[in-house]
C-alpha positions as CSV (number, residue, x, y, z in Angstrom):
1,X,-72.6,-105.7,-8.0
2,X,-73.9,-102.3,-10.1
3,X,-74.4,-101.9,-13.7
4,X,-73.8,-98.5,-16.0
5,X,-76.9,-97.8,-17.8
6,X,-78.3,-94.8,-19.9
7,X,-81.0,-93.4,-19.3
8,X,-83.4,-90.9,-20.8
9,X,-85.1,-88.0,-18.3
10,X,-88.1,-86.0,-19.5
11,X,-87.6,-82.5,-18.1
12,X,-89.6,-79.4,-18.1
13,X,-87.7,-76.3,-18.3
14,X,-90.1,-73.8,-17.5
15,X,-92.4,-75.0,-20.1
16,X,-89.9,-76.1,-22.6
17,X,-89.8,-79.9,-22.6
18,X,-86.7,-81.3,-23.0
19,X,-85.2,-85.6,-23.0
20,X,-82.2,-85.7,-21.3
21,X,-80.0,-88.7,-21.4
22,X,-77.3,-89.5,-19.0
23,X,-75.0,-91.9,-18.1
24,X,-76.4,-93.9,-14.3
25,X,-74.7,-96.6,-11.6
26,X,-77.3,-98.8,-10.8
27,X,-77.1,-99.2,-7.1
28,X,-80.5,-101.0,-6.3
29,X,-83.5,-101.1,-7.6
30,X,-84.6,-98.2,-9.3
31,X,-81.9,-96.3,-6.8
32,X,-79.1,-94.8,-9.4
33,X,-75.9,-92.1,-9.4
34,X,-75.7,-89.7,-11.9
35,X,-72.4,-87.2,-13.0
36,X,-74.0,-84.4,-14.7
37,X,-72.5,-80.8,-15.3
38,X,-70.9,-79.6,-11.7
39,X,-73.1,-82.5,-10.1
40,X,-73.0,-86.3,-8.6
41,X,-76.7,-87.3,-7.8
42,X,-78.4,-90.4,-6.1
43,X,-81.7,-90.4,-7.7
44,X,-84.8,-92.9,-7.0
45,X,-86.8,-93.5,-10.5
46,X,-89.8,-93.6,-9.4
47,X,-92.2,-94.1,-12.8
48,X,-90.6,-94.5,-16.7
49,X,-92.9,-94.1,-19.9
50,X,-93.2,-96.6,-22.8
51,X,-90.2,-95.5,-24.0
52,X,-88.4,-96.1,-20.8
53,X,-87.8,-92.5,-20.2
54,X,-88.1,-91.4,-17.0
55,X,-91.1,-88.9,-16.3
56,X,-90.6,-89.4,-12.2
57,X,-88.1,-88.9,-9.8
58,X,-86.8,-88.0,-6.6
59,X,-83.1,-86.7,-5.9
60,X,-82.2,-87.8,-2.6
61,X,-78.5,-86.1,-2.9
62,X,-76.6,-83.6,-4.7
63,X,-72.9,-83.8,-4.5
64,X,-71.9,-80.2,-6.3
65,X,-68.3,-80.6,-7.6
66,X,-66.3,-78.6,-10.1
67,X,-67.1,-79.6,-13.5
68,X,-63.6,-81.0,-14.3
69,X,-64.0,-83.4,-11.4
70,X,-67.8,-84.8,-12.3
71,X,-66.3,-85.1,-16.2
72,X,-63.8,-87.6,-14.8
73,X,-66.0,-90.1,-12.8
74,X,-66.1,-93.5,-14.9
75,X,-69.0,-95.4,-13.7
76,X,-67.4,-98.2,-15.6
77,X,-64.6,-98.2,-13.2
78,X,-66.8,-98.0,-10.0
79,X,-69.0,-100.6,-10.9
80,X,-68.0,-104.1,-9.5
81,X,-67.5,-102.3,-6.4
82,X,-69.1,-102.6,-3.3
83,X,-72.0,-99.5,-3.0
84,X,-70.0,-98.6,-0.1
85,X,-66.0,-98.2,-1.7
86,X,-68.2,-96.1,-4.6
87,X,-68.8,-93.6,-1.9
88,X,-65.5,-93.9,-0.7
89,X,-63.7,-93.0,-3.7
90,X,-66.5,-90.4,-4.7
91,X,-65.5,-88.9,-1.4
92,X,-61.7,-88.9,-1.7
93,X,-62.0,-87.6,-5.3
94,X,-64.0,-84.7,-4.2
95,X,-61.1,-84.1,-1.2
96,X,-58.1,-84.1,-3.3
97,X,-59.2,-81.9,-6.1
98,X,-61.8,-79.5,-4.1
């Protein structure tokens, strides 16, 4: 089973430094989706800060979707589902409204 968290990104955009918070399915261990703007990620966390916000990543995959599509994912929904049927219906979302 998979749990919706939030959690907090520190970015750098070209020198600007920037916490970014977004909605995550917990897959495994430090292995989480993200729905962010026009895009559906699988991210590793690799290292978090005191605060918890994460300072170290690695995106494994980028799904790029239109935006309307992303805005419409409920992790809520997905989340006492297999890993597997959460790719599933990722995939047929991304087929009926592409």
């Amino acid at each position: 089973m998979t749990e919706v968290v939030s959690l907090k990104y520190w970015y750098d955009f070209d020198g600007e430094h920037e916490i970014v918070e977004k909605q995550a399915l917990v897959i495994a261990p430090n292995t989480v989706v993200t729905a962010n703007g026009e895009c559906v990620s699988i991210e590793v966390i690799e290292k978090t800060d005191e605060n918890d916000i994460a300072t170290a990543w690695q995106t494994i995959a980028n799904v790029i979707l239109p935006e309307e599509i992303v805005a419409e994912i409920d992790f809520e929904s997905l989340k006492d589902l297999s890993v597997a049927e959460i790719f599933r219906r990722f995939a047929a979302i991304s087929t009926k409204k592409a």
